[in-house]
C-alpha positions, 0 to 999 in steps of 0.5 A, a space after each residue: 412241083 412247087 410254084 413260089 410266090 414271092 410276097 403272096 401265097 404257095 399254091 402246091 400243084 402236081 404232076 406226073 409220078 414222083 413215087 412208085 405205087 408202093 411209096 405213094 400208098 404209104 406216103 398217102 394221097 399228094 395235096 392239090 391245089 392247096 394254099 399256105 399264107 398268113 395273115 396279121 393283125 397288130 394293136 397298140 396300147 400305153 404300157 401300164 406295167 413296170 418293173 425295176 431290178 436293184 442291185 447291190 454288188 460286194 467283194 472280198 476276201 471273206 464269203 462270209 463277210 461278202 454274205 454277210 454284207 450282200 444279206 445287211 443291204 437286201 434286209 435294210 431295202 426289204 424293211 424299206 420297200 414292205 411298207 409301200 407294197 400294194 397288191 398290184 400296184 407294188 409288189 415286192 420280191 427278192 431277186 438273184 442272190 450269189 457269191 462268186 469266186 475270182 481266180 489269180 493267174 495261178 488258179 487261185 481263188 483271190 477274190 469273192 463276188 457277190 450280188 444281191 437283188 431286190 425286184 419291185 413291180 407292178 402298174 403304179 408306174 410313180 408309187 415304184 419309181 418313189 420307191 426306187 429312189 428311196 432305197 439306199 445301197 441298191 443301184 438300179 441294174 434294169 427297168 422293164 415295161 410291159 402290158 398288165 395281163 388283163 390288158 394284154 388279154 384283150 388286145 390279144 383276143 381283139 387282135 386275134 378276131 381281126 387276123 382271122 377276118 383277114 385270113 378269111 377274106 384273104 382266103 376267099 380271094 385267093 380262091 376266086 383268083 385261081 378260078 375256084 369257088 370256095 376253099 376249106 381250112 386245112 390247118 391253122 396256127 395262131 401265134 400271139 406276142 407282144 412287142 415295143 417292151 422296153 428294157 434299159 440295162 444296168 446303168 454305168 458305174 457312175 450312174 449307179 454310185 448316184 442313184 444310191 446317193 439321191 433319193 429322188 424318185 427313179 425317172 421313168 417313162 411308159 411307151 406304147 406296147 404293141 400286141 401282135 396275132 399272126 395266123 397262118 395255115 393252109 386251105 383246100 381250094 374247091 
């Protein structure tokens, strides 16, 4: 049977038979007085890395035309945004580029749409805000932040040493409670992720026409990140 603690561990305990001879052999011996809980740790650090999407959106009658349209915007914002990248601290790319056809009621195809995007990145939060506000014809769909790589490194590896001294501890303390002397490991998971990214949607059309009228720089603002370190397992009470 199995005793379930409602915020605590799960301690599997045994009794009686609850296979024939032949089941149990295959099945292998059943687990005693094993333990399954997990232990957390979490760090926080100001969010160093940003990431902007523009987009520019076409539609007519014409794909070529529409393509021909979306493929003039991207260009002149390439030309625009080349100069200011640096390893980084800017880094440019091209996003999704796509025509799509509209239909009538009758099934017609009466329209094409098309989208093109242009992706700045990196942890000069003000050099790629400037450039945002800079280019024309583009309008902001999303900004993203997050943690740079290395930074994430460490707070994981720091988040992770303290997860598994708590496990430990938790796991000593467990064993003491059920009256045992020491514990082995069994199996263990860790799991690592990071939490607080902010990502704002595409701005309102209104807001959109504006941002392509003005080339002040792109308000932005850097919260805190969170890096967290679950591990999880099970023990053999001794």
């Amino acid at each position: 049977m199995k005793i379930f603690f409602p915020s605590g561990p799960v301690l599997l305990l045994t009794t009686g038979l609850w296979a024939t001879p032949v089941a149990q052999a295959q099945l292998g011996p059943i687990p005693r007085d094993v333990v399954q809980f997990t232990a957390t740790a979490t760090l926080e650090a100001r969010q160093d890395q940003l990431s902007v999407t523009l987009r520019a959106m076409r539609e007519g009658s014409d794909p070529t035309l529409v393509q021909q349209q979306l493929k003039a915007v991207l260009d002149a914002a390439l030309a625009e945004a080349r100069p200011a990248v640096q390893p980084g601290a800017l880094e440019v790319r091209s996003g999704h580029f796509g025509l799509y056809p509209r239909s009538s009621r009758d099934g017609r195809i009466s329209a094409w749409q098309g989208t093109a995007e242009l992706v700045l990145s990196g942890n000069d939060l003000e050099r790629i805000a400037a450039l945002a506000g800079r280019i024309q014809g583009m309008a902001v769909a999303q900004t993203v932040f997050g943690l740079r790589r290395e930074q994430r490194e460490r707070l994981e590896q720091q988040a992770q040493a303290q997860a598994i001294e708590r496990f430990r501890a938790r796991a000593g303390e467990i064993a003491r409670g059920f009256g045992f002397s020491s514990y082995s490991l069994r199996e263990i998971n860790i799991n690592s992720q990071e939490l607080g990214g902010q990502i704002r949607p595409r701005f309102m059309a209104t807001e959109a026409k504006a941002s392509m009228a003005s080339d002040a720089p792109l308000p932005v603002e850097a919260g805190q990140a969170q890096v967290q370190v679950t591990v999880s397992g099970t023990v053999q009470l001794k």
